[in-house]
DRENNU-109681 format. One record per residue: residue in three letters; residue number from 1; x, z, y of N, C-alpha, C in turn. Coordinates in nm, 2 decimals. Atoms other than C-alpha are relative to their C-alpha. Layout:
BEGIN
PT, r, k, n.px, n.pz, n.py, ca.px, ca.pz, ca.py, c.px, c.pz, c.py
PT, Ala, NUM, X, Z, Y, X, Z, Y, X, Z, Y
...
// end
This chain:
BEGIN
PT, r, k, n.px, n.pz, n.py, ca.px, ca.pz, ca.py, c.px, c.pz, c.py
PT, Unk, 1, -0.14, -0.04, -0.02, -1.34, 0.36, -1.42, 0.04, 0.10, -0.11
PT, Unk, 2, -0.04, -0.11, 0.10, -1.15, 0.54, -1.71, -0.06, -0.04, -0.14
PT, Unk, 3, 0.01, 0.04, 0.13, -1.19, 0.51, -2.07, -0.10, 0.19, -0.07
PT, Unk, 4, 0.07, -0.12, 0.04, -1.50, 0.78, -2.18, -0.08, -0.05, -0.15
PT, Unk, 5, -0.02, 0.01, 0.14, -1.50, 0.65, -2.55, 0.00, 0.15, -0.04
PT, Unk, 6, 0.01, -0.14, 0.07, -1.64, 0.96, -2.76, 0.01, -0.06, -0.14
PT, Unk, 7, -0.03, 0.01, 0.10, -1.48, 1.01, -3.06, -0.03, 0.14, -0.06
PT, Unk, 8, 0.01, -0.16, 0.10, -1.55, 1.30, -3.35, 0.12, 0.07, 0.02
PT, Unk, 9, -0.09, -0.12, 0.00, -1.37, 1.61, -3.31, -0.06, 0.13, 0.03
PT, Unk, 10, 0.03, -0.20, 0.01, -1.41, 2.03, -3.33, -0.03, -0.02, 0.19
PT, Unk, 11, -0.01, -0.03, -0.15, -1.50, 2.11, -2.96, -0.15, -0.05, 0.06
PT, Unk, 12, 0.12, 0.02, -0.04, -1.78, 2.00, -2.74, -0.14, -0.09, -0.08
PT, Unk, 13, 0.06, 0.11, 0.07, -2.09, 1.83, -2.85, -0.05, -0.14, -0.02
PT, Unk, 14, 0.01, 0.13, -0.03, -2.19, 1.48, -2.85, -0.06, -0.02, 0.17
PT, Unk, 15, 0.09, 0.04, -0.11, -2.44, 1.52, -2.57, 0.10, 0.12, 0.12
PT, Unk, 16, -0.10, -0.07, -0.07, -2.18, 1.78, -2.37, 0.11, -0.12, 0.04
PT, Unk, 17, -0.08, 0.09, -0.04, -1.94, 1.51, -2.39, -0.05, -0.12, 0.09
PT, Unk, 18, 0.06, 0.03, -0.09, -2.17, 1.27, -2.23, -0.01, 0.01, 0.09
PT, Unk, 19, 0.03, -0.04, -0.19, -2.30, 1.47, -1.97, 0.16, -0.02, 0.09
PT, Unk, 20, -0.10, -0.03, -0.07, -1.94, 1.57, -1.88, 0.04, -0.16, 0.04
PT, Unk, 21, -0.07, 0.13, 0.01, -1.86, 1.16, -1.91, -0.03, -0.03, 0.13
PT, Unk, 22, 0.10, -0.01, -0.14, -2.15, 1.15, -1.63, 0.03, 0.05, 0.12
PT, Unk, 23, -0.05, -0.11, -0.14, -2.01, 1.42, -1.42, 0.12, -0.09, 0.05
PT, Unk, 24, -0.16, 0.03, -0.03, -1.65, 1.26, -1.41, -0.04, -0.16, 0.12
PT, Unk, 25, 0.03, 0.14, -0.03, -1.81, 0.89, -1.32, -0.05, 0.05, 0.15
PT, Unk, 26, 0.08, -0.08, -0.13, -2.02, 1.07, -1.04, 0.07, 0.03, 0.11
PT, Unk, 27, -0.12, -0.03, -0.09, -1.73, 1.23, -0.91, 0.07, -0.14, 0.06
PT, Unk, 28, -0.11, 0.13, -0.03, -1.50, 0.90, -0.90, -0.12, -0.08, 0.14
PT, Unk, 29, 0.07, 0.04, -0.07, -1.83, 0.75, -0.71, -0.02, 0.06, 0.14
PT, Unk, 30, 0.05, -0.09, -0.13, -1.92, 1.05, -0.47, 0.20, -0.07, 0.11
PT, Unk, 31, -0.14, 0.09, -0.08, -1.51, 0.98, -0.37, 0.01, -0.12, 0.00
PT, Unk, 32, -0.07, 0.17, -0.01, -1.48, 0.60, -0.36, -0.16, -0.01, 0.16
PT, Unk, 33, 0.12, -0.01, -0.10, -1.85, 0.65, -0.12, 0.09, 0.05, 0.13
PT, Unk, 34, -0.09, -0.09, -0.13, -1.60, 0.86, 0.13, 0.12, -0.07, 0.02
PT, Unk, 35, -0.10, 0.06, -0.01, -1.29, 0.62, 0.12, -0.05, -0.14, -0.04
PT, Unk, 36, 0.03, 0.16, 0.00, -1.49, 0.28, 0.10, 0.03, -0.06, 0.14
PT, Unk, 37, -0.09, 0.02, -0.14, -1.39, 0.25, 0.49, 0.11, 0.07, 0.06
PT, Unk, 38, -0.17, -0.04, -0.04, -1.08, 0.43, 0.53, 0.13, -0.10, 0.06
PT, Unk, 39, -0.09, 0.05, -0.01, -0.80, 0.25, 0.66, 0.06, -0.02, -0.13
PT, Unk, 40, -0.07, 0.08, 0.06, -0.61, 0.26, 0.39, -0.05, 0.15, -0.17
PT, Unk, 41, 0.12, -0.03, 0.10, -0.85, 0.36, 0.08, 0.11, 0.09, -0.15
PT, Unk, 42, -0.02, -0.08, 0.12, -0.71, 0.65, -0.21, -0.10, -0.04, -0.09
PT, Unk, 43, 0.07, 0.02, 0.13, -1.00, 0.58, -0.43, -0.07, -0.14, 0.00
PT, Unk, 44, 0.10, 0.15, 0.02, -1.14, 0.23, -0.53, -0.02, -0.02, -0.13
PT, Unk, 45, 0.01, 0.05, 0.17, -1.29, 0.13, -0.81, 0.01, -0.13, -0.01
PT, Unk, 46, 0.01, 0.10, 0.00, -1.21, -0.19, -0.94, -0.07, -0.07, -0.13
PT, Unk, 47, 0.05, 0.12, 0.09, -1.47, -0.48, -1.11, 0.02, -0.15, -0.01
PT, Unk, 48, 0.02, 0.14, -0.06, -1.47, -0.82, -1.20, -0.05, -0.07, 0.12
PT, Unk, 49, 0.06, 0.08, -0.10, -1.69, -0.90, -0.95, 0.08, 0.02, 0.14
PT, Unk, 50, -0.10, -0.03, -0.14, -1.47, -0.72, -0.67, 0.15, -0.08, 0.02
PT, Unk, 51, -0.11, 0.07, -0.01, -1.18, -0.88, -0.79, -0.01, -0.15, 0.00
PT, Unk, 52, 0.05, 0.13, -0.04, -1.36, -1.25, -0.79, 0.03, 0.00, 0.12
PT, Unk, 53, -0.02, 0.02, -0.16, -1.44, -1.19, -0.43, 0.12, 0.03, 0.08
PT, Unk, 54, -0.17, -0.06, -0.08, -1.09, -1.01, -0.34, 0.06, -0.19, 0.02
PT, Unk, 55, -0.09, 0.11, 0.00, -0.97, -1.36, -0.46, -0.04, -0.19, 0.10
PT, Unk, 56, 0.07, 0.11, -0.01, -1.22, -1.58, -0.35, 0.02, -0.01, 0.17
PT, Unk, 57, 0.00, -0.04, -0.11, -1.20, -1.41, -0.01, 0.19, -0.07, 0.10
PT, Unk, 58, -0.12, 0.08, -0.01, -0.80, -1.53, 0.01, -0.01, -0.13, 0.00
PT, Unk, 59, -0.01, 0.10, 0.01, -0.84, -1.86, -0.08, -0.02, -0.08, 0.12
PT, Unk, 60, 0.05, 0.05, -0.11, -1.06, -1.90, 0.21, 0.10, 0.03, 0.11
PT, Unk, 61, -0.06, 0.02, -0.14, -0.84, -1.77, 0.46, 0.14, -0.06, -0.05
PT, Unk, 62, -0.11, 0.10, -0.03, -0.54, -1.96, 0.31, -0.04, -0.14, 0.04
PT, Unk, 63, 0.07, 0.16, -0.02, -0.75, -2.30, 0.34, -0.05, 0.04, 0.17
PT, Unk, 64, 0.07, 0.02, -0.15, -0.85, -2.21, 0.72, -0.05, 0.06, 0.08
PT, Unk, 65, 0.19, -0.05, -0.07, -1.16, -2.07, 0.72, 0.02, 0.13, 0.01
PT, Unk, 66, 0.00, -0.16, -0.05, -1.20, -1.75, 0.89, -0.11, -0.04, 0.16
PT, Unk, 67, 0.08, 0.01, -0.08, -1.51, -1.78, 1.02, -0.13, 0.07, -0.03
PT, Unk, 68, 0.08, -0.04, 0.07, -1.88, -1.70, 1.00, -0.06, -0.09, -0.16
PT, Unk, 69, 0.06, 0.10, 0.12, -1.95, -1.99, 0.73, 0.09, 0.07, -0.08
PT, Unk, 70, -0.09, -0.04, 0.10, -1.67, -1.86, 0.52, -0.03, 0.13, -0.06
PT, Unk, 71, 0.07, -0.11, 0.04, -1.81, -1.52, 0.55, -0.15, 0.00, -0.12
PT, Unk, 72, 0.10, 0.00, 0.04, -2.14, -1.62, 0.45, 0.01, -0.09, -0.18
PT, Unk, 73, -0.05, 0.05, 0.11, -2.01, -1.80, 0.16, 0.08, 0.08, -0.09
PT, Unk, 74, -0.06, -0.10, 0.10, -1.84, -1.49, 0.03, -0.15, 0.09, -0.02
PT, Unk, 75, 0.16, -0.05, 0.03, -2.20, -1.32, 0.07, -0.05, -0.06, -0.08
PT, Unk, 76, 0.15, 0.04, 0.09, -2.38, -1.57, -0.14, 0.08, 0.04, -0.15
PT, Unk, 77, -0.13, 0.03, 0.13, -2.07, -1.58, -0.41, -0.02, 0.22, -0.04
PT, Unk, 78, 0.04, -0.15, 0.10, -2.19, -1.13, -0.40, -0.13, 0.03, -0.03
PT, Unk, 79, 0.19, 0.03, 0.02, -2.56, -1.23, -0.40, -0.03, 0.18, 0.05
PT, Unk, 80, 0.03, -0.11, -0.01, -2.69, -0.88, -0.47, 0.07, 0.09, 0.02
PT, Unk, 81, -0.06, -0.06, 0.00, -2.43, -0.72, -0.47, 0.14, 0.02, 0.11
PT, Unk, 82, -0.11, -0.02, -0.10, -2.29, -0.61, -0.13, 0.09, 0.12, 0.00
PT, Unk, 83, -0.15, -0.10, 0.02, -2.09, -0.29, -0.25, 0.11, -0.06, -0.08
PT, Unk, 84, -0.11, 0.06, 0.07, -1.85, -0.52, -0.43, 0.07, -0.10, 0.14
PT, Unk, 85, -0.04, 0.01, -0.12, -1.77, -0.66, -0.11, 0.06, 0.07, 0.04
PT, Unk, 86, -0.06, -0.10, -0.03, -1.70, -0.35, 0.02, 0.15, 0.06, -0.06
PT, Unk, 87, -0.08, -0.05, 0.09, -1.51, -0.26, -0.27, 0.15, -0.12, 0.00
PT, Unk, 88, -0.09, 0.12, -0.01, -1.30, -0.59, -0.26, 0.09, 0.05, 0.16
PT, Unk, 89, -0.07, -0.01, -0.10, -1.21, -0.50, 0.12, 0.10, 0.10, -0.02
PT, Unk, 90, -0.05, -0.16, -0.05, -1.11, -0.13, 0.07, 0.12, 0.01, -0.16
PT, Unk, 91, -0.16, 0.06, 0.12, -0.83, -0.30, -0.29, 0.11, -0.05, 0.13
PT, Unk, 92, -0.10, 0.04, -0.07, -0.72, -0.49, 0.01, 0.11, 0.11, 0.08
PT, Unk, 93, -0.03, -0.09, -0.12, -0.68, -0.23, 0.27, 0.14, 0.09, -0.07
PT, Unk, 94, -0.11, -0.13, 0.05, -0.51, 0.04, -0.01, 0.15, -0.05, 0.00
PT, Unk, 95, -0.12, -0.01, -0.01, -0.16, 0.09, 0.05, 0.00, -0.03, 0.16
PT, Unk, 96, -0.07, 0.05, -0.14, -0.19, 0.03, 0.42, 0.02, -0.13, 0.06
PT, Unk, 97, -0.02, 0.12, -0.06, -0.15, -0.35, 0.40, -0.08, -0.08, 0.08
PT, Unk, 98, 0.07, 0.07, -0.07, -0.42, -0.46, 0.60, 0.08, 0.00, 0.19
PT, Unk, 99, -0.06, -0.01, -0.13, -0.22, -0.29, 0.91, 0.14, -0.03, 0.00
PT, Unk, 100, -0.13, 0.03, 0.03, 0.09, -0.43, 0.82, 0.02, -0.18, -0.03
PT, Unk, 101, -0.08, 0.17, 0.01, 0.08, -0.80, 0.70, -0.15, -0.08, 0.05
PT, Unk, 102, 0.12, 0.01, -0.03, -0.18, -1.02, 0.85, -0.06, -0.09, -0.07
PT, Unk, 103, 0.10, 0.02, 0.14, -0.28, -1.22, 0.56, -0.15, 0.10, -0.06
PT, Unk, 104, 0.12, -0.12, 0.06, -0.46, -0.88, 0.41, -0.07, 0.04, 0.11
PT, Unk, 105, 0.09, -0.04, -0.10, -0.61, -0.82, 0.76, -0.08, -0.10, 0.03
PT, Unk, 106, 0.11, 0.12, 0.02, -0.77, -1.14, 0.75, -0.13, 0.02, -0.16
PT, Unk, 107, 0.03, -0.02, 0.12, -0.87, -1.11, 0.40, -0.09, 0.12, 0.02
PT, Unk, 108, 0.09, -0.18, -0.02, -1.02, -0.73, 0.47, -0.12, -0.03, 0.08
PT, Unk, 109, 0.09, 0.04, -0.12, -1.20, -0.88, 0.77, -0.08, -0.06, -0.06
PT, Unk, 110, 0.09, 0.11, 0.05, -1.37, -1.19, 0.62, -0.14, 0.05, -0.11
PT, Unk, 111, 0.08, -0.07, 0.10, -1.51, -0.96, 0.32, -0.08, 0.11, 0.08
PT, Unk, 112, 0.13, -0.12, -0.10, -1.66, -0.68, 0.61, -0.05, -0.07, 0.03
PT, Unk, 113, 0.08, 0.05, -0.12, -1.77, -0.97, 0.81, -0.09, -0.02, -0.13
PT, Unk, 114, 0.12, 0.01, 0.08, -1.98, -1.04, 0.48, -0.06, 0.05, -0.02
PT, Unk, 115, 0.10, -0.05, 0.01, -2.12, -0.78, 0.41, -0.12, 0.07, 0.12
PT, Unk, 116, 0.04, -0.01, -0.15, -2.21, -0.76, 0.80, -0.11, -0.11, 0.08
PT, Unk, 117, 0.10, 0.11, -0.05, -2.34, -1.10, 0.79, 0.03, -0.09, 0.14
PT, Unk, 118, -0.09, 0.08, -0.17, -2.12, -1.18, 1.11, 0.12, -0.05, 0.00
PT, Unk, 119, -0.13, 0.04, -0.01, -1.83, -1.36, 1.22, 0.10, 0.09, -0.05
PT, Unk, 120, -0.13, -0.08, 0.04, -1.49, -1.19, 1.09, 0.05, 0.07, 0.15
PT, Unk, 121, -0.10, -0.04, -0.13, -1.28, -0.98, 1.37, 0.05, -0.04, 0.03
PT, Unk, 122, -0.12, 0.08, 0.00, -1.02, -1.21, 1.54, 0.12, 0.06, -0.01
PT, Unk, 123, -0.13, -0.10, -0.01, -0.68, -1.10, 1.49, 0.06, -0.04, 0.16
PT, Unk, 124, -0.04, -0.02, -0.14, -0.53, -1.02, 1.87, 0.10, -0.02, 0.00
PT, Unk, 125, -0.17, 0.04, -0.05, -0.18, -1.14, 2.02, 0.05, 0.15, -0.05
PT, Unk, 126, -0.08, -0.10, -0.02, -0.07, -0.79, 2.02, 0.00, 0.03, -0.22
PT, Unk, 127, -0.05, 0.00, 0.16, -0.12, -0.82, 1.60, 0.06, -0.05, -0.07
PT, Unk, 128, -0.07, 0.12, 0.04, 0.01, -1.10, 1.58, 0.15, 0.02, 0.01
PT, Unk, 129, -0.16, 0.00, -0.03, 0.33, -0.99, 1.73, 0.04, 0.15, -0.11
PT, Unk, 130, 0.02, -0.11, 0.07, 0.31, -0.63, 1.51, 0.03, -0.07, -0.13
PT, Unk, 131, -0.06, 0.06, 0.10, 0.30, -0.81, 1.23, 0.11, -0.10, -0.05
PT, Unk, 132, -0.19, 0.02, -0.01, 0.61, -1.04, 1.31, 0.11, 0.08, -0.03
PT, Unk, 133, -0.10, -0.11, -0.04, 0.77, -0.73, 1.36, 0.06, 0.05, -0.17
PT, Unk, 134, -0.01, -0.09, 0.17, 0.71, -0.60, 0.98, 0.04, -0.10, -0.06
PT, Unk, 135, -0.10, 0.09, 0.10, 0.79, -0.93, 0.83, 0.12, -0.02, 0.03
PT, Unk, 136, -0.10, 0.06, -0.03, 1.08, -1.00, 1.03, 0.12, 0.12, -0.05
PT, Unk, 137, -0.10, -0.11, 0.09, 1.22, -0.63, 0.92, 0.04, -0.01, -0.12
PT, Unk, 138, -0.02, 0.01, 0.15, 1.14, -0.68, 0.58, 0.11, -0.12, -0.06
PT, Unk, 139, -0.10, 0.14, 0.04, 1.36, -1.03, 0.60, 0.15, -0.01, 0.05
PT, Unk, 140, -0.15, -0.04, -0.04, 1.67, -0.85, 0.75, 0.08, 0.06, -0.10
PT, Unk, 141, -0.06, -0.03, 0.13, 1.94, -0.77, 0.55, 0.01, 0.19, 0.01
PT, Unk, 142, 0.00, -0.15, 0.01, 1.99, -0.39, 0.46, 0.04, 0.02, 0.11
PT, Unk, 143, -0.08, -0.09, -0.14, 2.23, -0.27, 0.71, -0.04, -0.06, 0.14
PT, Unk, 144, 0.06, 0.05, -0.13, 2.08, -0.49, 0.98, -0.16, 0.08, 0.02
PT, Unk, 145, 0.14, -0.07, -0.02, 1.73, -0.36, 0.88, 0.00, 0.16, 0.05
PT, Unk, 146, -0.07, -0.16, 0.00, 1.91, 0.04, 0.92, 0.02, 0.01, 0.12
PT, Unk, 147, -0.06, 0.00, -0.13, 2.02, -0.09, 1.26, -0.11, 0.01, 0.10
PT, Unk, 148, 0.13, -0.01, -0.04, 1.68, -0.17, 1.38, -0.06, 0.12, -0.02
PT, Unk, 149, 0.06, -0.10, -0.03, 1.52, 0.12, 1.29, 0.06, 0.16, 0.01
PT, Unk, 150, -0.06, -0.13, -0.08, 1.77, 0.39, 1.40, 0.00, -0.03, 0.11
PT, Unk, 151, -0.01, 0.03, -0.14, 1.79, 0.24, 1.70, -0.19, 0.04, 0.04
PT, Unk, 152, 0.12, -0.08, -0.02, 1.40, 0.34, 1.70, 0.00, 0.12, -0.04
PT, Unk, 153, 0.02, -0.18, 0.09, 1.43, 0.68, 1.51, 0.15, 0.05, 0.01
PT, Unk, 154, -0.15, -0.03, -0.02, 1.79, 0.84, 1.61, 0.01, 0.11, -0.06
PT, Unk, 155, -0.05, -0.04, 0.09, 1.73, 1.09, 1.36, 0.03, -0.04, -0.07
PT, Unk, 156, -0.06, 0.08, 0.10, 1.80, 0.84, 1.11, 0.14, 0.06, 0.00
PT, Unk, 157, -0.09, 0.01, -0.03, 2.14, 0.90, 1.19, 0.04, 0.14, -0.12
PT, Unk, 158, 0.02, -0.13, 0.11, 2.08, 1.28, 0.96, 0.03, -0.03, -0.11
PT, Unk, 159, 0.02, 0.04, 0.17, 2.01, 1.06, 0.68, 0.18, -0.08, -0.04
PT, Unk, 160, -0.15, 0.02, 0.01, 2.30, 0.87, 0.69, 0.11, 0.09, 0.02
PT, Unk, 161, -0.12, -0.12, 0.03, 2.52, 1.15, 0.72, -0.05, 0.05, -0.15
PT, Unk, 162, -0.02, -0.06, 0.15, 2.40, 1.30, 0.42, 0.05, -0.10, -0.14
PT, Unk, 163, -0.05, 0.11, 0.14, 2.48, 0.99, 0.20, 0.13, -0.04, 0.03
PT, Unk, 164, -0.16, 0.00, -0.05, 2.84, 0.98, 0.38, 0.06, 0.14, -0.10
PT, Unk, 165, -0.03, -0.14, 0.04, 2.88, 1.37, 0.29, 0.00, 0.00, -0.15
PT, Unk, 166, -0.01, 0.01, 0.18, 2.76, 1.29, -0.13, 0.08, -0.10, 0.00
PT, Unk, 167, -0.07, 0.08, 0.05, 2.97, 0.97, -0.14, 0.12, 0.11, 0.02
PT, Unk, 168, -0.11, -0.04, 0.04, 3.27, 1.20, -0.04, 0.03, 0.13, -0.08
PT, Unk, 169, -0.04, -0.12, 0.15, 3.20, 1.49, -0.31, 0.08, 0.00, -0.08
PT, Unk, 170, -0.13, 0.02, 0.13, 3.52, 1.54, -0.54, -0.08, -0.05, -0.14
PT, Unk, 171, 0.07, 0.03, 0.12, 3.42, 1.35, -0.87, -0.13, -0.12, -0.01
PT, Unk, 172, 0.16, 0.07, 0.01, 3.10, 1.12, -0.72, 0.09, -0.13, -0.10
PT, Unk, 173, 0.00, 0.12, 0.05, 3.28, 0.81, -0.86, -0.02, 0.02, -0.14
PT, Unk, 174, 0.03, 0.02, 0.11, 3.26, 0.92, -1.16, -0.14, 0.05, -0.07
PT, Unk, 175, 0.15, -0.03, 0.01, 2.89, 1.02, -1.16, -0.07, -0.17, -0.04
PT, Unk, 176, 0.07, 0.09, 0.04, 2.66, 0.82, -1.37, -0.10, -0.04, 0.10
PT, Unk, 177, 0.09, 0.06, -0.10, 2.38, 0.62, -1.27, -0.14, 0.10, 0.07
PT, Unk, 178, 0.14, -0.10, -0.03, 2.11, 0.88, -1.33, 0.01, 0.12, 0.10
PT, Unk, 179, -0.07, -0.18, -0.10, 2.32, 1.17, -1.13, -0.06, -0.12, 0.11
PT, Unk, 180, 0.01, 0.00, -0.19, 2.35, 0.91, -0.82, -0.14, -0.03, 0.06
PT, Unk, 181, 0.14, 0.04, 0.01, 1.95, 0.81, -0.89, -0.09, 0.16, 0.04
PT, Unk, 182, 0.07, -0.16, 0.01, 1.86, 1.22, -0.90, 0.08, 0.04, 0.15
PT, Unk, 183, -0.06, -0.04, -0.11, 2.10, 1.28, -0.59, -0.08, -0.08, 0.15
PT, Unk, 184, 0.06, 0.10, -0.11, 1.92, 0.99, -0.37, -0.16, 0.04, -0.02
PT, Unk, 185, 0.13, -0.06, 0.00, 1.60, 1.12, -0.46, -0.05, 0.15, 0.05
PT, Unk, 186, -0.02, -0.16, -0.08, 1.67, 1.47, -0.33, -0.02, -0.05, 0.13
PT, Unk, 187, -0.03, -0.01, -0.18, 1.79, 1.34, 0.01, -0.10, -0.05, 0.06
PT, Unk, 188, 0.16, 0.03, -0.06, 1.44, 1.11, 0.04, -0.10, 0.06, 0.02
PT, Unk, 189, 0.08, -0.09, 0.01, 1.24, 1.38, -0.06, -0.02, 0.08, 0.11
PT, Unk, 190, -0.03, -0.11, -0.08, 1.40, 1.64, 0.13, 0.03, -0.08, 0.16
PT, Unk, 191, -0.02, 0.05, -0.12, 1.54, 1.45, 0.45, -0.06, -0.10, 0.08
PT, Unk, 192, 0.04, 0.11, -0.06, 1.44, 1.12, 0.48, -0.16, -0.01, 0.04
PT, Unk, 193, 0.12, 0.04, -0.01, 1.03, 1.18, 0.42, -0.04, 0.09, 0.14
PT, Unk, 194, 0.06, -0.05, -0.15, 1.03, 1.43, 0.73, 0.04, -0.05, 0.07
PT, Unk, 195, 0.02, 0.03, -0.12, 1.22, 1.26, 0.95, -0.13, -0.16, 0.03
PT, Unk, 196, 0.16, 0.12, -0.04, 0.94, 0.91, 0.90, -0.08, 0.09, -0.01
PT, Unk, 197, 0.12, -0.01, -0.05, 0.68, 1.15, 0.91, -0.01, 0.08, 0.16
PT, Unk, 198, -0.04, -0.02, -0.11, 0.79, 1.31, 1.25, 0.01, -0.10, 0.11
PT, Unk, 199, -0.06, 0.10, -0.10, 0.90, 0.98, 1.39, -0.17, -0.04, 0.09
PT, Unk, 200, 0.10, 0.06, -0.12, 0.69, 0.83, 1.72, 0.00, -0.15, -0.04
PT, Unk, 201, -0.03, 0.11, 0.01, 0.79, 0.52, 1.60, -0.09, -0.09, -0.16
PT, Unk, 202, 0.12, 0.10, 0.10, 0.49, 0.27, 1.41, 0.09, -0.06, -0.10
PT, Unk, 203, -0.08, 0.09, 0.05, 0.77, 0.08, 1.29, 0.07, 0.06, -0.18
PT, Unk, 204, -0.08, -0.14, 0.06, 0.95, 0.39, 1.07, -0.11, -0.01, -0.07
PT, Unk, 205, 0.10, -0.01, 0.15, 0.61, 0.40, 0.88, -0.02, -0.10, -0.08
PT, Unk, 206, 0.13, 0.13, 0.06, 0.54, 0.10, 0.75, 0.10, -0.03, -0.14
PT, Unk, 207, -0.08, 0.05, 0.17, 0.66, -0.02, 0.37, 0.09, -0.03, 0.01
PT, Unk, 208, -0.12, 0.11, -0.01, 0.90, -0.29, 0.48, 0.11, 0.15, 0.02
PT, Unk, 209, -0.14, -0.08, -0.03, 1.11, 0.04, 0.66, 0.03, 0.08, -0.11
PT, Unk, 210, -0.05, -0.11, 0.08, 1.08, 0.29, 0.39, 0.11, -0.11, -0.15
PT, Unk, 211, -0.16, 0.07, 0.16, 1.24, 0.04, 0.12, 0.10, -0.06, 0.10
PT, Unk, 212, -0.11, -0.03, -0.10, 1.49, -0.04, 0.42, 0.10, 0.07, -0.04
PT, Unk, 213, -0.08, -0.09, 0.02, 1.58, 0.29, 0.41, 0.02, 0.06, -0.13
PT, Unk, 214, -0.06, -0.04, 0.10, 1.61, 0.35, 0.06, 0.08, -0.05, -0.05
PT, Unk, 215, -0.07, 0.10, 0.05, 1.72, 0.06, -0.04, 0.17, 0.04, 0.10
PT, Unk, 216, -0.06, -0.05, -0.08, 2.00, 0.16, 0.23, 0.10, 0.13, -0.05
PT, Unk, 217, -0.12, -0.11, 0.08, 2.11, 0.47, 0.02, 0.01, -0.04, -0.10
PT, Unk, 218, -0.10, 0.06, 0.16, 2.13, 0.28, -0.29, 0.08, -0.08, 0.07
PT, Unk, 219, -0.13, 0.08, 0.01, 2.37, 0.09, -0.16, 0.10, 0.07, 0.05
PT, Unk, 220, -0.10, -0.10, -0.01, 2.56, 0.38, -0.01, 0.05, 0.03, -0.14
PT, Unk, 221, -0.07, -0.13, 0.13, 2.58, 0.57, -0.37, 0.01, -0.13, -0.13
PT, Unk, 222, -0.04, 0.05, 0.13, 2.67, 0.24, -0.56, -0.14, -0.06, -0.11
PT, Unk, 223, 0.11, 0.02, 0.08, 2.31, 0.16, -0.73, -0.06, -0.12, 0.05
PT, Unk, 224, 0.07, 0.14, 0.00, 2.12, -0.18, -0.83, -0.12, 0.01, 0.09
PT, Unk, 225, 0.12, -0.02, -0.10, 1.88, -0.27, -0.54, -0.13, -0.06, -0.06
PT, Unk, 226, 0.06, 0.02, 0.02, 1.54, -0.31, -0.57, -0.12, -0.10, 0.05
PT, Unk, 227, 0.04, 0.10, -0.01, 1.31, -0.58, -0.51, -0.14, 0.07, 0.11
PT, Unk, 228, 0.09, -0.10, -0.09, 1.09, -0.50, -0.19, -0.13, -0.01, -0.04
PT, Unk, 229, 0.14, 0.00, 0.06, 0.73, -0.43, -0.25, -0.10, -0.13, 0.08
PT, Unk, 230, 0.06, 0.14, -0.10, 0.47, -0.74, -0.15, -0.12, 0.07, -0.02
PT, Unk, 231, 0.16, -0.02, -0.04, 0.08, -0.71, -0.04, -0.03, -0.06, -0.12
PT, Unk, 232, 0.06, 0.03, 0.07, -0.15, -0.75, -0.26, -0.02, -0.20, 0.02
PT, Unk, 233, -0.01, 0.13, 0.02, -0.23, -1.11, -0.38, -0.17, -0.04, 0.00
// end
């Protein structure tokens, strides 16, 4: 991970630059060792071979299989190498999507059960409907998606006042794009990230809502919307 190409220059020495190359790699490892099971993994390193099995591991659960033969078939495809398994699970996981769309929670599963050597986890009715929930958000229109989750989070209602209060500032119309882009980025910063991290509501966290609700003040302050984020592939 990272580019430790030593090139000639005044300052440390060849074998200093090494060691330190050593130290840095070490680190990235000691951290990816503490966040290889995490829910939703800050450090991964990514190889060929992880990203084979990431893909290989998909295929299978689009074609059916989600079973222990499918598992075991992602095992032989890491032969020796069951930390790339691992590593393949915890690309899927990062960003949260394993608890959120259930494709990647299939996919996450299939690759643990390999390196487990066991059947995959089933996914449970109650995930099944959880994840309805996040696609069905993500496939509502803006102000419908705003409706749904204020109606769970009734501070929401804060945020939308503040983008009521900047649209009627003397002069907004004539604010460029970057003013209403620096102005909406204040209010998410400042308003919007406390009231989702406060909220009681599972719903309020998840990807699909936060581009909801942003997307939601670009269209208050006049600005091109943006294209919602997707799970990994």
């Amino acid at each position: 991970m990272g580019d430790y190409r030593l090139r000639y220059r005044k300052g440390p020495g060849l074998v200093s630059r090494v060691l330190g190359a050593v130290g840095v790699g070490a680190l990235v490892t000691s951290l990816e060792d503490q966040e290889l099971d995490a829910p939703d993994p800050k450090v991964v390193t990514w190889t060929a071979r992880s990203a084979a099995l990431r893909t290989l591991a998909g295929e299978l659960v689009d074609a059916g299989r989600y079973d222990r033969e499918a598992a075991a078939e992602l095992a032989a495809a890491a032969g020796r190498h069951p930390r790339e398994l691992q590593r393949a699970a915890a690309a899927v996981r990062q960003g949260g999507w394993a608890g959120e769309d259930e494709r990647c929670a299939r996919v996450d599963r299939l690759l643990l059960a390999a390196v487990g050597g066991r059947a995959p986890e089933p996914v449970g009715d109650d995930e099944l409907v959880w994840f309805h929930q996040v696609r069905d958000l993500a496939a509502l229109a803006t102000t419908d998606g705003f409706a749904v989750l204020a109606a769970d989070e009734p501070a929401l209602a804060a945020y939308e006042g503040d983008l009521v209060r900047l649209v009627a500032v003397a002069g907004f119309d004539e604010w460029d794009e970057v003013q209403r882009r620096e102005a909406l980025d204040g209010i998410l910063s400042v308003r919007l990230v406390g009231i989702v991290d406060r909220s009681p509501s599972r719903r309020v966290h998840t990807r699909a809502a936060w581009h909801v609700l942003s997307e939601f003040g670009r269209a208050h302050l006049g600005l091109p919307a943006h294209d919602p984020p997707g799970p990994p592939s």
